[in-house]
C-alpha positions in Angstrom: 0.0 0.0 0.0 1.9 3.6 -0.8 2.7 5.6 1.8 0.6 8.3 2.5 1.5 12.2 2.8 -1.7 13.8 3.4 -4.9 12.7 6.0 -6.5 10.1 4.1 -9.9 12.3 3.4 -12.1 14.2 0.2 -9.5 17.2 -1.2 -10.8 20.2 0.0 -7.9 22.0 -0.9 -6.4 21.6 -4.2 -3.5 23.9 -3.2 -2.7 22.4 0.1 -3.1 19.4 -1.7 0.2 20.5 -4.3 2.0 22.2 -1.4 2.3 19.0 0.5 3.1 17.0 -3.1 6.3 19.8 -3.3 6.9 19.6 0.4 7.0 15.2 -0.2 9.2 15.9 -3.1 11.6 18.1 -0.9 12.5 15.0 0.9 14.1 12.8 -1.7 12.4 9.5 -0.8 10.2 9.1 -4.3 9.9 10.8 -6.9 6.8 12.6 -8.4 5.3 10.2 -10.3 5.2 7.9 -6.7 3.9 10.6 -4.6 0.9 11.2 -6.8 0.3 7.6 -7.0 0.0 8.1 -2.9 -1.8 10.7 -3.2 -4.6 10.2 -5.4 -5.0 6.4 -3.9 -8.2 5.9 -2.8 -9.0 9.4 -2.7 -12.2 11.4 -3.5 -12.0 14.0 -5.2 -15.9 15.4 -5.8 -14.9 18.1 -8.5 -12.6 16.7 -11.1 -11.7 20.6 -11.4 -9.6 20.2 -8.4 -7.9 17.4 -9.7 -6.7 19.1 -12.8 -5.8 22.6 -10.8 -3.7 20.2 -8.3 -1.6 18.6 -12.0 -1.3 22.3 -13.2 0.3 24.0 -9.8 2.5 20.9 -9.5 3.8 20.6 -12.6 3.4 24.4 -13.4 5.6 24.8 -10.2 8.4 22.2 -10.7 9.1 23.1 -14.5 9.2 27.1 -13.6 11.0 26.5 -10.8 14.2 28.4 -12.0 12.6 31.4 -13.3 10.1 31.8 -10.3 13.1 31.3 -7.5 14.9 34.1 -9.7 11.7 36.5 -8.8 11.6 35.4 -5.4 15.3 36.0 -4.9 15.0 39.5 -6.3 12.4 40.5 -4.0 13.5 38.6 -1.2 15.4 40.0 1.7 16.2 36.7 3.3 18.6 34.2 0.7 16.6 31.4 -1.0 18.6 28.5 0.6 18.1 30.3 4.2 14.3 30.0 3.8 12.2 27.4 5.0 11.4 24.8 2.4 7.9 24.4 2.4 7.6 28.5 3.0 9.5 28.5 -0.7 6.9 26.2 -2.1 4.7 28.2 -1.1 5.6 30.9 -3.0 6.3 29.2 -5.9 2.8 28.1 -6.3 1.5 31.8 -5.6 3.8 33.7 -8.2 3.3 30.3 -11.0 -0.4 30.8 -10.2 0.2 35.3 -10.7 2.6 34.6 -14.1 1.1 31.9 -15.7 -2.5 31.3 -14.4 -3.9 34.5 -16.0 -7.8 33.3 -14.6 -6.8 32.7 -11.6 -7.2 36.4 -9.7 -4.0 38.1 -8.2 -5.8 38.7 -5.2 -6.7 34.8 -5.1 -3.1 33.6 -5.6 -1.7 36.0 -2.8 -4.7 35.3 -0.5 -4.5 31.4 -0.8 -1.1 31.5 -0.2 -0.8 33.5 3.2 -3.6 30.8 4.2 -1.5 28.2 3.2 1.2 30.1 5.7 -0.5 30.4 8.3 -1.9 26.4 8.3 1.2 25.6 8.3 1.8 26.4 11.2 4.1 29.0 10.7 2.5 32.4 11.3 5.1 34.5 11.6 6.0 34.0 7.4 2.7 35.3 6.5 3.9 38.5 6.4 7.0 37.7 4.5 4.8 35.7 1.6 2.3 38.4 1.4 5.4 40.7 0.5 7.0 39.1 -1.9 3.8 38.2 -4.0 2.8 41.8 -3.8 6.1 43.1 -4.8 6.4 40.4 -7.6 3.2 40.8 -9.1 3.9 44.9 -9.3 7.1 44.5 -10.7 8.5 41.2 -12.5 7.5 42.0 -16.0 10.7 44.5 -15.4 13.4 42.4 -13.6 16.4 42.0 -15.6 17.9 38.5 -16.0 21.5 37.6 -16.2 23.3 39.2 -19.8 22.9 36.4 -21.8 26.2 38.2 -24.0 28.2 38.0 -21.0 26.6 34.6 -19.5 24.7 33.0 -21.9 24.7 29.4 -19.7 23.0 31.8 -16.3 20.7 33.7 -18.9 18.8 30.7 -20.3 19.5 28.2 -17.4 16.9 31.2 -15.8 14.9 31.9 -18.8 13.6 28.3 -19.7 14.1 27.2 -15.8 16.5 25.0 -16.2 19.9 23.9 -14.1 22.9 25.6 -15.3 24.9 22.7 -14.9 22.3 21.1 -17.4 22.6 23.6 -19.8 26.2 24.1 -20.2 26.3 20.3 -21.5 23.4 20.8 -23.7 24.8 24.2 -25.1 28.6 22.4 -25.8 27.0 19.3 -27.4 23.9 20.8 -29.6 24.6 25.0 -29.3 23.1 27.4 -28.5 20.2 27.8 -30.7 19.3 23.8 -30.8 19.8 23.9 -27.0 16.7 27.2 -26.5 14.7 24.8 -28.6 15.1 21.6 -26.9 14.6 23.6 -23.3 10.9 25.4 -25.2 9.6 21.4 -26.5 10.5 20.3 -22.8 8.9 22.9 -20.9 5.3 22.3 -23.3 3.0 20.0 -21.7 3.0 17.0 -23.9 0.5 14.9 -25.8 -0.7 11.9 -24.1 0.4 9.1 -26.0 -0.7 5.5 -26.1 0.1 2.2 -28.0 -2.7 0.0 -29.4 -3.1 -4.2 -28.4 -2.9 -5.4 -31.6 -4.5 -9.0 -29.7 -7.2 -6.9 -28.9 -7.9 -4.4 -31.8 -7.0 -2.5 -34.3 -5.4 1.2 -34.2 -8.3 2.6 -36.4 -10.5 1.3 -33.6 -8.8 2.7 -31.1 -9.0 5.9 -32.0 -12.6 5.9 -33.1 -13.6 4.4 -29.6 -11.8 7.5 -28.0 -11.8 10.0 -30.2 -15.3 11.8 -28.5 -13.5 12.0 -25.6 -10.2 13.9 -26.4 -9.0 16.6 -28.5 -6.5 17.1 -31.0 -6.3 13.1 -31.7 -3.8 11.7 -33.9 -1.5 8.5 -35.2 1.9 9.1 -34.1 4.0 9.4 -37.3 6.6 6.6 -36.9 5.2 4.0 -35.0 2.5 1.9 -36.7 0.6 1.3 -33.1 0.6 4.5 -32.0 -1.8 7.6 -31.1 -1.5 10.8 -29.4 -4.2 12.9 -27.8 -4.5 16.1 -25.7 -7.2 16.9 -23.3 -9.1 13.8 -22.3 -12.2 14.6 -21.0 -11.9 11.1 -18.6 -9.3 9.8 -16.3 -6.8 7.3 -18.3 -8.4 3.8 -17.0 -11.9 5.6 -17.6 -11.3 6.0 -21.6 -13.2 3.2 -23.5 -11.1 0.6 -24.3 -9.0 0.2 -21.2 -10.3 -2.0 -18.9 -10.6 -4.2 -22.0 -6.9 -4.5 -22.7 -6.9 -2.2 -26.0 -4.3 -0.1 -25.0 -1.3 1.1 -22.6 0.2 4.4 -22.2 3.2 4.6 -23.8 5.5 7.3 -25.4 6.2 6.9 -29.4 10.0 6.7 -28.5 9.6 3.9 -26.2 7.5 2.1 -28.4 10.0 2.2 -31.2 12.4 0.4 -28.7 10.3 -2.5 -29.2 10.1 -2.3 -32.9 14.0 -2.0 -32.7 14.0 -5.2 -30.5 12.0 -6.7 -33.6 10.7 -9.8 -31.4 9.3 -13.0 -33.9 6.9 -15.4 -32.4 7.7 -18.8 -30.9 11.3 -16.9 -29.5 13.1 -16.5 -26.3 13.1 -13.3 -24.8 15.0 -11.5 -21.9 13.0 -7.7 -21.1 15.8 -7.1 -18.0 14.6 -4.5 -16.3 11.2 -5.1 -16.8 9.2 -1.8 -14.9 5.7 -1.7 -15.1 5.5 -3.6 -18.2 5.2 -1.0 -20.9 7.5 -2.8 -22.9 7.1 -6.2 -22.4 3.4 -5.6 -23.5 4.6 -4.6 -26.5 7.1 -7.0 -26.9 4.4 -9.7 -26.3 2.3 -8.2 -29.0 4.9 -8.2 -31.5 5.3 -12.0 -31.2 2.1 -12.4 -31.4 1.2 -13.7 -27.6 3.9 -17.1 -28.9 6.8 -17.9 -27.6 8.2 -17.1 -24.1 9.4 -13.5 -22.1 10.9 -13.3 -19.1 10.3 -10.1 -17.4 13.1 -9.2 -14.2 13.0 -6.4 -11.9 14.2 -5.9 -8.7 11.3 -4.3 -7.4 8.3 -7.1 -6.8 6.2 -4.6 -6.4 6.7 -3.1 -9.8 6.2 -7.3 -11.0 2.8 -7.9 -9.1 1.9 -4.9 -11.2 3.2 -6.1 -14.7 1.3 -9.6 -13.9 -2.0 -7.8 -13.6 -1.2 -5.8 -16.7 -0.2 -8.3 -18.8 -3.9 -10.3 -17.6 -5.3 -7.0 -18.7 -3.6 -7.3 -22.1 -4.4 -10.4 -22.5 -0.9 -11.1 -22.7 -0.2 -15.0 -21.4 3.7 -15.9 -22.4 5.4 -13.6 -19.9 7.0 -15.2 -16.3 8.3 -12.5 -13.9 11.2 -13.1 -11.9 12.8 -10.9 -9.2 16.5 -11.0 -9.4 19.5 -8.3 -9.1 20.7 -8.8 -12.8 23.8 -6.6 -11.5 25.0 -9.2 -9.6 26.6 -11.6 -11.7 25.8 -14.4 -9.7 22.2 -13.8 -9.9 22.3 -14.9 -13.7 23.9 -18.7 -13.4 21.7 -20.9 -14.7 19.8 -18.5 -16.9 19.2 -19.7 -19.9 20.4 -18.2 -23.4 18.1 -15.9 -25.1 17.4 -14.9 -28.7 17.0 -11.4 -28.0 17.2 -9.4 -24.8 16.1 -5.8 -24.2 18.0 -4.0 -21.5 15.9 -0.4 -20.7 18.3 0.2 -18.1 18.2 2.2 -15.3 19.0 5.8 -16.1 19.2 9.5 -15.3 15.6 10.0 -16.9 17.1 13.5 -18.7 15.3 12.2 -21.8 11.7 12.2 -20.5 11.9 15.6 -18.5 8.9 16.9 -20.3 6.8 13.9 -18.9 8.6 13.9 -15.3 10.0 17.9 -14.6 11.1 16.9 -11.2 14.0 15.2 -13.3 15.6 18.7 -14.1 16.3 19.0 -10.1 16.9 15.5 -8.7 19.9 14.8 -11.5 23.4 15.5 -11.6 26.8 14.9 -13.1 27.9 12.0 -10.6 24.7 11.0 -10.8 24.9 10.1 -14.7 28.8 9.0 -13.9 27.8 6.6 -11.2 24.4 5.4 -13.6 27.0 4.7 -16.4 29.1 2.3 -14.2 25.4 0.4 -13.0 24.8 0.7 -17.2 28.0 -1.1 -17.9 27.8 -3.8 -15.7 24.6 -4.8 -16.4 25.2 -4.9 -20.6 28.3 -7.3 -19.4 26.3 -9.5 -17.8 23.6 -9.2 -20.9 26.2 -10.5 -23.3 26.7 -13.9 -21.5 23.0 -14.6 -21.8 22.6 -14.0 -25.7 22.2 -16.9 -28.3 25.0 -17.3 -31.2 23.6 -15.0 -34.2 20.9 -13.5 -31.1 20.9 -9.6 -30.3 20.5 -7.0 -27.4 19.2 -3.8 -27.4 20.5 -1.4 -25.0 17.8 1.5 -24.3 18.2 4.1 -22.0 15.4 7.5 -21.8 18.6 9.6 -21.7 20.1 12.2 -24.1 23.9 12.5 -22.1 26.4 10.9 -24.1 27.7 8.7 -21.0 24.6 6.7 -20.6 24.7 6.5 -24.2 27.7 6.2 -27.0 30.4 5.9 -24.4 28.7 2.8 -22.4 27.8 0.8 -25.7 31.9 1.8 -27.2 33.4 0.6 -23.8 31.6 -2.6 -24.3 32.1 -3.7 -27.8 36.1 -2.8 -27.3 35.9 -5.2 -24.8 33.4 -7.9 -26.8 34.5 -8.5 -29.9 31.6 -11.1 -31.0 29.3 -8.5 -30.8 28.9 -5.8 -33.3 26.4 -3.1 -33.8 23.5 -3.8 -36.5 23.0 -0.5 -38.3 19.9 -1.3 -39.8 17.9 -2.8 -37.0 15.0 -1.5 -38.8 15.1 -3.6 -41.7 14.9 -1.0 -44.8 12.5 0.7 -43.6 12.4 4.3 -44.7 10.1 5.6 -42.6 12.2 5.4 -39.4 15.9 5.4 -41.0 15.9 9.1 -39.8 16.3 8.2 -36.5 19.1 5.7 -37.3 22.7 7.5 -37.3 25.8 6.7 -39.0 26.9 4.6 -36.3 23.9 2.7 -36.2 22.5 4.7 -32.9 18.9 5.0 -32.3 18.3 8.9 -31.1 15.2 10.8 -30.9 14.7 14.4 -29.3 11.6 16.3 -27.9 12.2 19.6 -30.1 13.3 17.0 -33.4 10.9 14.3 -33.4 7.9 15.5 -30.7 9.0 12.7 -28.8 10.9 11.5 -25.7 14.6 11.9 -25.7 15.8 7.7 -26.4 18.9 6.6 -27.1 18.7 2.6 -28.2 21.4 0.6 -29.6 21.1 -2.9 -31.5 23.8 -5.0 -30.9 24.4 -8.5 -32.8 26.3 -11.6 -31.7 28.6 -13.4 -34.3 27.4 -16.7 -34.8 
């Protein structure tokens, strides 16, 4: 059962609500997509209003985070990092809710958020918060950010609320334009995409079943089983369709991870760090519900829940096992595989749009100590593949360490394998996203997708 982080009772409150989902983020444990699973379990929420306002501050907050903490540092007498956290959340919801929520009254924002002070149970900031709203609202339009002539990295890591550290990567490996465009796609709230059951039904049926209840619905333009939306006028497991097993939520880059895979029925397949399942559904309906996957994760948890997805699905070849594929040991006595998929675990800079709270959890030892977990498990990987069998290494991650320099450390150190550069068989609609190298990339502000990186690499026979 999650852990809770609020009294388990009806929202009243959407913005207490968002504060305490900030304040729970604050503390490291989970990240956001985990506390809002917490949150919203079992939960009744009598205005579905409230709901969507809670998504909007949260989200609103976290991916304006950098520009909002430069207003409240400007009109702030006390230093950001010497104010109390949850005080600073506060604030950031009022001025996102003054900058960006033009419906939303000044006098509202500033009003809720001294209330919010003073439940809190810290009085004596009311004051303080009613200041610095009041001051910001009058006067942010004209605050001057950092001379992007003389700083360009400080300028936009403000401007498009972004870490600096972050952006002085992204400006020395795309430039400066590329990198202003990549930091606009990210900071859009993105379509919904999902990926038909092809056991179930077909894509145009899909989309006819749903399409009264979204807006702006369309097929995704590489993959053959995809379809993006905005807008749906129903929860996710409310849309027609779902309880049935037509569909799972699924980005077009990860489902092109898949199609890279290219799975045939009646074969062995390894999906390593299984997750939730979103692959291995897809990997199951590529081979046609033949043949045999196993799915491993470390987390049980995360396998209870593929099990009752893949019932959903329909999906009936796929054993779950719980095992630390890190630890060489764990993987005697596996048997050989004719293709394994290894998402691994990664810094998750690729998927920021979908997961903001990414921007401030990540770091540069944090990719460095990612790409040693990366590289250990693709060794193990190789002693588990078939003569003539493959493994695709896929990582939601746009940093070159998670990505080129994991896949060139391993094949200078495996000689039977060998990178297959066209994994997609000929077929022109996704060589695009193929490189020279044989690399699988896709971008947010290129390809209106997740950031991927995915590699297809062959044994000798």
């Amino acid at each position: 059962m999650p852990e809770h982080y609020y009294p388990k009772e009806p929202i009243a409150n959407p913005r207490k609500t968002a504060l305490l989902i900030l304040n729970a983020l604050d503390k490291g444990r989970k990240n956001l997509d985990e506390i809002l699973e917490d949150v919203f379990f079992d939960t009744e929420i009598k205005d579905k209003r409230d709901k969507g306002l809670i998504y909007v501050l949260v989200y609103g907050a976290i991916r304006r985070r950098g520009f909002l903490d430069w207003i409240t540092g400007h009109y702030s007498k006390i230093r950001l990092n010497k104010i109390d956290p949850s005080i600073l959340n506060i604030i950031r919801l009022g001025l996102f809710q003054i900058i960006y929520l033009t419906r939303i009254p000044v006098s509202a924002a500033v009003n809720t958020s001294v209330d919010l002070v003073k439940q809190s149970g810290k009085p004596w900031a009311a004051g303080f918060v009613n200041a610095v709203l009041r001051n910001a609202d009058r006067g942010y339009k004209s605050i001057s950010l950092p001379d992007s002539a003389k700083d360009p990295v400080a300028a936009m890591a403000v401007k498009k609320s972004f870490p600096s550290w972050l952006i002085k990567r992204w400006i020395r490996h795309f430039g400066q334009e590329e990198t202003e465009n990549l930091c606009d796609e990210i900071n859009k709230i993105p379509a919904i995409t999902i990926r038909v059951n092809s056991l179930k039904t077909t894509r145009k049926n899909l989309k006819e079943s749903i399409g009264e209840n979204v807006s702006k619905i369309s097929c995704t333009e590489y993959s053959s089983h995809g379809i993006s939306f905005f807008n749906p006028g129903r929860s996710i497991p409310e849309l027609p369709g779902f309880k049935d097993g037509w569909f799972q939520v699924q980005d077009e880059a990860a489902q092109l991870v898949s199609v890279l895979l290219n799975p045939q029925p009646y074969e062995t397949v390894l999906d390593a760090c299984a997750g939730l399942g979103g692959k291995t559904g897809h990997i199951a309906q590529l081979m046609e519900n033949k043949g045999k996957i196993i799915a491993v994760d470390r987390d049980k948890k995360k396998l209870l829940k593929l099990e009752m997805e893949m019932n959903r699905l329909g999906v009936t070849l796929v054993k779950t096992v719980s095992l630390n594929l890190e630890d060489r040991a764990h993987i005697k006595g596996f048997p050989l595989f004719d293709r394994i998929l290894l998402d691994a675990p990664c810094s998750g800079i690729g998927v920021i749009r979908r997961n903001p709270d990414t921007k401030w959890s990540s770091n540069k030892k944090k990719i460095e100590y990612l790409k040693d977990r990366q590289t250990a498990l693709l060794e193990n990987m190789a002693e588990l593949v078939k003569p003539s069998g493959k493994i695709v290494y896929a990582v939601c991650s746009t940093e070159p360490e998670e990505n080129e320099e994991v896949v060139n450390f391993f094949l200078g150190k495996h000689l039977e394998f060998f990178i297959d550069k066209d994994p997609f068989n000929f077929d022109e609609k996704l060589l695009p996203l193929i490189d020279k190298n044989g690399f699988f990339k896709t971008f947010p502000h290129l390809n209106k997708m997740d950031g991927f990186f995915a590699v297809s690499l062959k044994r000798k026979k």
